[in-house]
C-alpha positions as semicolon CSV with decimal commas, in nm:
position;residue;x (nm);y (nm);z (nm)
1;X;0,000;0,000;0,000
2;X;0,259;0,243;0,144
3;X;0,561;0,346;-0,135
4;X;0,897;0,508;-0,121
5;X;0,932;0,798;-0,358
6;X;1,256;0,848;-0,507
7;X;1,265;1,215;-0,450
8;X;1,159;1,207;-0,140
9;X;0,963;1,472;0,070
10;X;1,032;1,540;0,419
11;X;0,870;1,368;0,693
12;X;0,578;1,611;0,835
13;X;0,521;1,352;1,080
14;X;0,702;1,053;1,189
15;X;0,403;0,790;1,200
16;X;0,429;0,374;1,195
17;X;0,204;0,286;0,905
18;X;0,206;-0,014;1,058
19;X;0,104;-0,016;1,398
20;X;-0,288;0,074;1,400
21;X;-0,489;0,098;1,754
22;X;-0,813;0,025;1,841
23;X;-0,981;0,238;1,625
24;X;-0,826;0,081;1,333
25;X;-0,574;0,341;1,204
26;X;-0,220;0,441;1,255
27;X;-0,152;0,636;1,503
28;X;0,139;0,889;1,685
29;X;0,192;1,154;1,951
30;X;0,224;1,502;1,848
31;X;0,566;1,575;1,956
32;X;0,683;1,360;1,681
33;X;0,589;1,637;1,453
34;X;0,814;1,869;1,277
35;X;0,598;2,162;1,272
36;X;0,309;2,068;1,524
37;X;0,104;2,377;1,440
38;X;0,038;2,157;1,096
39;X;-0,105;1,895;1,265
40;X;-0,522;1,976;1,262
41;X;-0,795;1,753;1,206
42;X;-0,851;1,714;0,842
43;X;-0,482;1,854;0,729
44;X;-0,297;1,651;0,438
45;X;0,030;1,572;0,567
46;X;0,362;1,331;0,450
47;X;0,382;1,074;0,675
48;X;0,570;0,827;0,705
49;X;0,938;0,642;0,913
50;X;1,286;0,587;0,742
51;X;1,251;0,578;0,365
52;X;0,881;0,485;0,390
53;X;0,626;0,805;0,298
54;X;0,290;0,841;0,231
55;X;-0,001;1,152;0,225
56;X;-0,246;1,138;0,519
57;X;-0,513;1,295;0,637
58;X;-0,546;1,397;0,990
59;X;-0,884;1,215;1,090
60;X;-0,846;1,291;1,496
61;X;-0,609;1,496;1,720
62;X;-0,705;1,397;2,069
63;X;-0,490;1,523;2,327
64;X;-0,157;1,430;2,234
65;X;-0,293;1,195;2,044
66;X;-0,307;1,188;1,629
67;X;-0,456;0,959;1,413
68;X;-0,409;1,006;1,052
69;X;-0,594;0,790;0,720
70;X;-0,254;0,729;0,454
71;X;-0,357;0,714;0,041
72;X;-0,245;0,422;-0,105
73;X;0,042;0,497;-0,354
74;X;0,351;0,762;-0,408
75;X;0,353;1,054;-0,280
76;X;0,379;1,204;-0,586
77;X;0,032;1,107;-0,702
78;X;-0,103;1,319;-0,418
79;X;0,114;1,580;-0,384
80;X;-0,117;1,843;-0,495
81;X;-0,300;1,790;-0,127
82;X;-0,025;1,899;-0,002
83;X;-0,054;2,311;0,044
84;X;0,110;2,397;0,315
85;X;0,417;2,309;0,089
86;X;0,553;2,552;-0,214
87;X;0,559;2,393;-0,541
C-alpha cells in the first residue's frame, strides 16, 4: 500500500504505518511532529518512518494523540493535497 518515492519529501510527521490501535488506524503523539502547528484535524500531511512516505489525512487529534488515514500509492500522485508546501 505504502511506497517510497525516489525524490523524497520530508517527513511532516514521523508515524508507523504499521502499527494501528483500536480504532483501526495508525496512530502517533504530536511531539513527533516537525511543525506541530500543521497537525489539525482534516490537514494533508507526508507521513511516514525511514525511507517509507505516504499523504495522510489527519482524521483525529485527541490530546496528544493523532490519528491520521494514509492514500495508497507515491507521494507524488497526491502531492497536490499537499498546500502547506511551495511547489
Amino acid at each position: 500500500m505504502i511506497m517510497t518515492d525516489s525524490d523524497e519529501l520530508p517527513i511532516d510527521l514521523v508515524v508507523d504505518l504499521n502499527s494501528e490501535d483500536d480504532s483501526g488506524l495508525p496512530w502517533t503523539l504530536i511531539d513527533e511532529a516537525a511543525e506541530p502547528s500543521l497537525v489539525v484535524e482534516g490537514a494533508w500531511l507526508v507521513v511516514g518512518q525511514g525511507s517509507v512516505r505516504a499523504v495522510a489525512q489527519v482524521i483525529e487529534v485527541d490530546g496528544e494523540i493523532v490519528r491520521v488515514r494514509a492514500l495508497p500509492g507515491p507521494v507524488d500522485r497526491h502531492r497536490h493535497l499537499l498546500t502547506h508546501r511551495v511547489a
